[in-house]
C-alpha positions in Angstrom: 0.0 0.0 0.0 1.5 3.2 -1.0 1.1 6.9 1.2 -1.6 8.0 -1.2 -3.9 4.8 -0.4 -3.0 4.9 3.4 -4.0 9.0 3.5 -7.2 8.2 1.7 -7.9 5.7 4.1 -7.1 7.3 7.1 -9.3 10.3 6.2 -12.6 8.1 5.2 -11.9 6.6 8.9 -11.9 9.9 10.5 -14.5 11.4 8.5 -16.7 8.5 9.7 -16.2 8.7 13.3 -17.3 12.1 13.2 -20.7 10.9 12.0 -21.2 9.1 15.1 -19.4 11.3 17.5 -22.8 13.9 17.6 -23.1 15.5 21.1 -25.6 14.7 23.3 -28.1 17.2 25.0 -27.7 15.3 28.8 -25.1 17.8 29.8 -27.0 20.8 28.5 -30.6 20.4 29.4 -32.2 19.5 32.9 -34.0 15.9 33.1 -37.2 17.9 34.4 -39.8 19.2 32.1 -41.1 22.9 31.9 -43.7 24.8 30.4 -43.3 28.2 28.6 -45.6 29.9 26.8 -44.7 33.1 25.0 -44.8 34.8 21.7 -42.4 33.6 18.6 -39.4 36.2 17.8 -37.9 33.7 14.9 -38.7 30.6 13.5 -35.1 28.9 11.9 -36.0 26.0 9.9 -32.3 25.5 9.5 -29.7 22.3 9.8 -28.5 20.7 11.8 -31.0 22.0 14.6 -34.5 23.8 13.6 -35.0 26.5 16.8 -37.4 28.9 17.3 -37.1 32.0 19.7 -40.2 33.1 22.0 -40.2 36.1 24.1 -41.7 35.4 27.1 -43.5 37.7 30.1 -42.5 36.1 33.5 -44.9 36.3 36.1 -42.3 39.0 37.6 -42.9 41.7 34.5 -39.5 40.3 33.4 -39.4 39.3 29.7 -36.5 36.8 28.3 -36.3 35.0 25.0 -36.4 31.4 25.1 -34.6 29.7 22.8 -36.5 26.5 21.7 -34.2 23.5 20.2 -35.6 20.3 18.5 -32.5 18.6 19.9 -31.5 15.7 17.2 -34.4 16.3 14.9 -33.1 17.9 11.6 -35.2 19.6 9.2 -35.8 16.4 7.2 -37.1 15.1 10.4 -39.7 18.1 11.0 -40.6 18.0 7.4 -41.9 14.3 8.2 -44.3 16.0 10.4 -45.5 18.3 8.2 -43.2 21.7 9.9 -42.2 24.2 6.8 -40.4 27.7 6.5 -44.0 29.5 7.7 -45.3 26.3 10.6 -44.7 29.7 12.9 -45.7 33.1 12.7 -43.8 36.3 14.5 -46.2 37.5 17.1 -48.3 33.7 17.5 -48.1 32.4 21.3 -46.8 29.2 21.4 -46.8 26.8 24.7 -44.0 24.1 24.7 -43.2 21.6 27.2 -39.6 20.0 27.6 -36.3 20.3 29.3 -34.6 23.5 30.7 -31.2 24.1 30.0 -28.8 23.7 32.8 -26.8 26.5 32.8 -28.0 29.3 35.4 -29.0 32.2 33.3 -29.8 30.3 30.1 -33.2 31.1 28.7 -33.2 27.1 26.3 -35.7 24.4 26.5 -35.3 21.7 24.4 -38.3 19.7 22.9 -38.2 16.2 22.1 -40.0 12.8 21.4 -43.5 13.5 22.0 -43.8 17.2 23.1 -45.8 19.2 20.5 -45.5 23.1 20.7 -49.5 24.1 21.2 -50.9 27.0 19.6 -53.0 29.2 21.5 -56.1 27.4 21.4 -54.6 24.2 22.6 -54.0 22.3 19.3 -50.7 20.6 18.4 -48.7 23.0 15.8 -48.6 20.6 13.5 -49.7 17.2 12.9 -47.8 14.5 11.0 -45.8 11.3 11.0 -42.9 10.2 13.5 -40.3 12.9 14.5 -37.4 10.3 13.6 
């Protein structure tokens, strides 16, 4: 085997373990679940993580923007489901149940599995096929 055949296997090996080495959202969100309901700043139907931003009113007066991850669900996952470029509109209230992030000072919940975001009338955002 010559230097050119060892390289080219020595990048497809590390090329692949970076497909499997994806982080994991354990050390970043709370095992407790939340709700927040607030209004929708920005909807980013982007890889590799669709997020959307609500600012929310805390029972205080104090208003923070929650940042709202789909943790491992890309947008070919959210498209399954029947999410788009306009699933939210700036201004809509949105409720969403999930995780908390754990960093003191971090305004993130991360929604997974079965946790639908609800509009404001109680109905599931969208409705569609498996996340995954």
């Amino acid at each position: 085997m010559n230097i050119r055949s060892i390289t080219t296997v020595m990048i497809a090996i590390g090329f692949s373990c970076s497909v499997f080495a994806h982080h994991s959202t354990r050390g970043i969100y709370k095992d407790e679940e939340i709700v927040v309901t607030g209004k929708v700043k920005e909807w980013r139907f982007i890889n590799p993580h669709p997020y959307f931003t609500l600012e929310v009113i805390e029972d205080n007066g104090d208003v923070h923007e929650w940042d709202v991850s789909y943790g491992g669900a890309a947008v070919v996952h959210l498209k399954r489901q029947g999410y788009t470029e306009t699933t939210f509109s700036v201004g809509e209230e949105i409720t969403v149940t999930g995780n908390p992030a754990r960093a003191q000072g971090v305004y993130g919940i991360l929604i997974e599995g079965g946790h639908m975001p609800k509009r404001a009338d109680g109905s599931d955002v969208v409705v569609g096929g498996s996340m995954f």
